[in-house]
C-alpha positions in Angstrom: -13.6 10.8 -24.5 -17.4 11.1 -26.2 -18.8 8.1 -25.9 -19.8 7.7 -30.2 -23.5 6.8 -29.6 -25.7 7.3 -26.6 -29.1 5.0 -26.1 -32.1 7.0 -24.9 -34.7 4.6 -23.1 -38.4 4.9 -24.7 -41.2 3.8 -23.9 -42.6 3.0 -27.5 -45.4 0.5 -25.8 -47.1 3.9 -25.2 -48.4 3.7 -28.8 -51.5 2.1 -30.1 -49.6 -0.8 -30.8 -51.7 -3.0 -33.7 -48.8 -5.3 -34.8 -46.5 -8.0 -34.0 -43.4 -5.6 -35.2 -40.9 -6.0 -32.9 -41.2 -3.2 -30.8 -37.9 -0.6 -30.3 -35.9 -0.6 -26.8 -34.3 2.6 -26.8 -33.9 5.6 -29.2 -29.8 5.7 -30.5 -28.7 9.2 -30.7 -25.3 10.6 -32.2 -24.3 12.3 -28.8 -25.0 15.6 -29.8 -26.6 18.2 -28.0 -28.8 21.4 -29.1 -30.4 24.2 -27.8 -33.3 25.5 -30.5 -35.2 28.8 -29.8 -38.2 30.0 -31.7 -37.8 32.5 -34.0 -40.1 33.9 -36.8 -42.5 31.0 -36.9 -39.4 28.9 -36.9 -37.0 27.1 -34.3 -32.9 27.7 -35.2 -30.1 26.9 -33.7 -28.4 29.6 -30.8 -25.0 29.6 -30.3 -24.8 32.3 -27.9 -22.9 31.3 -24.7 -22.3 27.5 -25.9 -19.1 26.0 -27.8 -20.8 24.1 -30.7 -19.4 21.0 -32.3 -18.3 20.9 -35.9 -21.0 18.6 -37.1 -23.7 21.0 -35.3 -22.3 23.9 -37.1 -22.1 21.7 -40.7 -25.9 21.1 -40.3 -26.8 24.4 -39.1 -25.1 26.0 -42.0 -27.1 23.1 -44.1 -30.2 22.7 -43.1 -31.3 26.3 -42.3 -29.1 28.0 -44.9 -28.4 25.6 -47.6 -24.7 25.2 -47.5 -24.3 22.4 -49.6 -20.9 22.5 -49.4 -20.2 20.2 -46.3 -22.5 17.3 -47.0 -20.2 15.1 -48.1 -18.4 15.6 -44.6 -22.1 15.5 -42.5 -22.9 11.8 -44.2 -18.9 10.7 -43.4 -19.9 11.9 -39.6 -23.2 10.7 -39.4 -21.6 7.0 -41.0 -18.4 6.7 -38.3 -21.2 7.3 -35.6 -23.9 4.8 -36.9 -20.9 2.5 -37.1 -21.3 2.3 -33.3 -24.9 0.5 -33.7 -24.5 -3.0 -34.2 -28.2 -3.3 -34.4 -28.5 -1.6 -37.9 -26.2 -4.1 -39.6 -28.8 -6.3 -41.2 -30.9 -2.9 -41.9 -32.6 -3.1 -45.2 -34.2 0.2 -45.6 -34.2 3.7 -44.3 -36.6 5.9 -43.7 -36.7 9.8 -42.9 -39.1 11.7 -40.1 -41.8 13.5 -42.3 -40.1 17.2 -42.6 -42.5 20.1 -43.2 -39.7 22.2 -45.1 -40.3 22.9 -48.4 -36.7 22.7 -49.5 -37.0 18.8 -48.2 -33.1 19.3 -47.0 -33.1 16.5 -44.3 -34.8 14.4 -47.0 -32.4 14.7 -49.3 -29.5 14.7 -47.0 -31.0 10.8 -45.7 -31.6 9.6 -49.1 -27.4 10.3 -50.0 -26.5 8.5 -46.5 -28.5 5.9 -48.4 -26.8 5.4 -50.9 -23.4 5.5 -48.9 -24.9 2.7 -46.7 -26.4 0.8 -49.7 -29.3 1.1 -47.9 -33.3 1.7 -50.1 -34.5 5.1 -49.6 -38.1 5.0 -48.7 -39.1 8.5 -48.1 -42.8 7.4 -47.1 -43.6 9.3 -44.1 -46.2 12.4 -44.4 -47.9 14.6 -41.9 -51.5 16.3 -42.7 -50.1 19.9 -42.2 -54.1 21.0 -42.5 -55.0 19.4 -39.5 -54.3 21.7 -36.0 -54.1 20.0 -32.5 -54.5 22.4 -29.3 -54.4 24.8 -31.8 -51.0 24.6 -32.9 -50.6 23.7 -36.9 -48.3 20.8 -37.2 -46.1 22.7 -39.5 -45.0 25.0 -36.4 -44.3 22.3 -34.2 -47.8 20.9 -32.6 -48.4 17.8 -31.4 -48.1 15.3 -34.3 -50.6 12.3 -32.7 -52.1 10.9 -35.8 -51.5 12.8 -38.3 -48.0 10.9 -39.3 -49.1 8.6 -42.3 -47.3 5.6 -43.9 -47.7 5.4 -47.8 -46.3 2.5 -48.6 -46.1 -1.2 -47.7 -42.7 -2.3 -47.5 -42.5 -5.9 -47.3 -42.8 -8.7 -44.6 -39.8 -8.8 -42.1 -38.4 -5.7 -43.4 -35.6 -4.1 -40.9 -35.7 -0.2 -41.3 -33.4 2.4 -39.9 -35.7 5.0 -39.2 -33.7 8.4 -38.7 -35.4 12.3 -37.2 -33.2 15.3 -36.7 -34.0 16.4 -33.5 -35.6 14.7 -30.3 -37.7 16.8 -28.1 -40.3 14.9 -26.3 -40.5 11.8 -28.5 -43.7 12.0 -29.8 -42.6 12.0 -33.7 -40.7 8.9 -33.2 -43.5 7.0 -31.5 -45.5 8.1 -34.0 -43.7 7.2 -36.9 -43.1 3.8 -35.7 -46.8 3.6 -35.0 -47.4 4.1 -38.6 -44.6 2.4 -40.3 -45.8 -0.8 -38.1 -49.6 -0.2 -39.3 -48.5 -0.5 -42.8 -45.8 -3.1 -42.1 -46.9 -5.9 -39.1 -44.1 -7.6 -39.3 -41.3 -5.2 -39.5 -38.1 -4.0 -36.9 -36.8 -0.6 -36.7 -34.4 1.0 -35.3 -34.7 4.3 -34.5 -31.7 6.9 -34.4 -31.6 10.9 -33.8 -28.9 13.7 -34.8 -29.6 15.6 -31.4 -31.3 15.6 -28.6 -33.0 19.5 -28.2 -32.5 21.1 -24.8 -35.1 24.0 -23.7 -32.7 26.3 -22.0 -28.4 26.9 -22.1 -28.2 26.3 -18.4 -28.9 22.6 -19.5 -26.1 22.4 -22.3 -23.4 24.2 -19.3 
């Protein structure tokens, strides 16, 4: 059987760390795996050659083609996997990964888990999609070192569940910690991902 959760080891002390935050251990992901390819300025899901799981289908459908139909089973998915995490019980807030879409899906999709997990929604992450690193824009997936922003000071010894979509090499993370912990010293997160992104389908056989 699937184990619900999987913990990915991280080394967040690779950030600038200004802060006595308390810094993450591991990176909780829902068990779900993902091959993206680029296509047309864009990365989407491929299917070809690989059985997809439901809930990889349900997001596909919603976050590239905006099939709002299934959300309400997505959020009942996400919620019996984060129900695995003991460490998000005393979670106060939750905060989305910066998303460059226009249509803000993930965003939106967060900020109703939110409210299902009677959680604030504090969607206070931006990135500075003007800025280009290695000549890459950050809105086609450059690096994103220092351009992810923090708007907004929480509060002291806030506990945030800080959720991204996909993992790739874990730079969005470490940098969203670094600036939610910039803003707010004193604060705990806990990180968690929908999938972890594999760069070829002989990893996912």
């Amino acid at each position: 059987m699937q184990d619900l959760i999987e913990k990915i080891p991280i080394d967040f002390n690779t950030v600038h760390w200004h802060t006595s935050a308390a810094i993450p251990k591991c990176i909780y992901s829902l068990n779900e795996y993902v091959y993206l390819e680029h296509h047309e300025g864009d990365f989407t899901f491929s299917i070809d050659d690989v059985v997809e799981s439901k809930f990889t289908c349900l997001y596909r459908n919603y976050k590239y083609k905006g099939d709002k139909t299934s959300v309400d089973e997505l959020i009942s998915y996400i919620i019996g996997k984060l129900s695995a995490i003991s460490d998000i019980e005393e979670c106060q807030f939750i905060i989305p990964a910066p998303s460059n879409s226009k249509e803000k899906r993930f965003a939106i999709l967060i900020k109703k888990l939110s409210e299902k997990l009677n959680l604030k929604f504090m969607d206070i992450l931006t990135t500075d999609l003007n800025c280009k690193i290695k000549n890459v824009e950050v809105g086609k997936r450059g690096s994103m070192s220092g351009f992810i922003t923090c708007k907004q000071n929480i509060g002291e010894d806030a506990k945030i569940l800080l959720i991204d979509d996909f993992l790739e090499t874990g730079t969005t993370l470490r940098e969203c910690v670094k600036a939610i912990t910039e803003k707010n010293p004193h604060c705990e997160i806990v990180p968690v991902i929908f999938f972890r992104k594999h760069n070829t389908l002989k990893e996912l056989k």
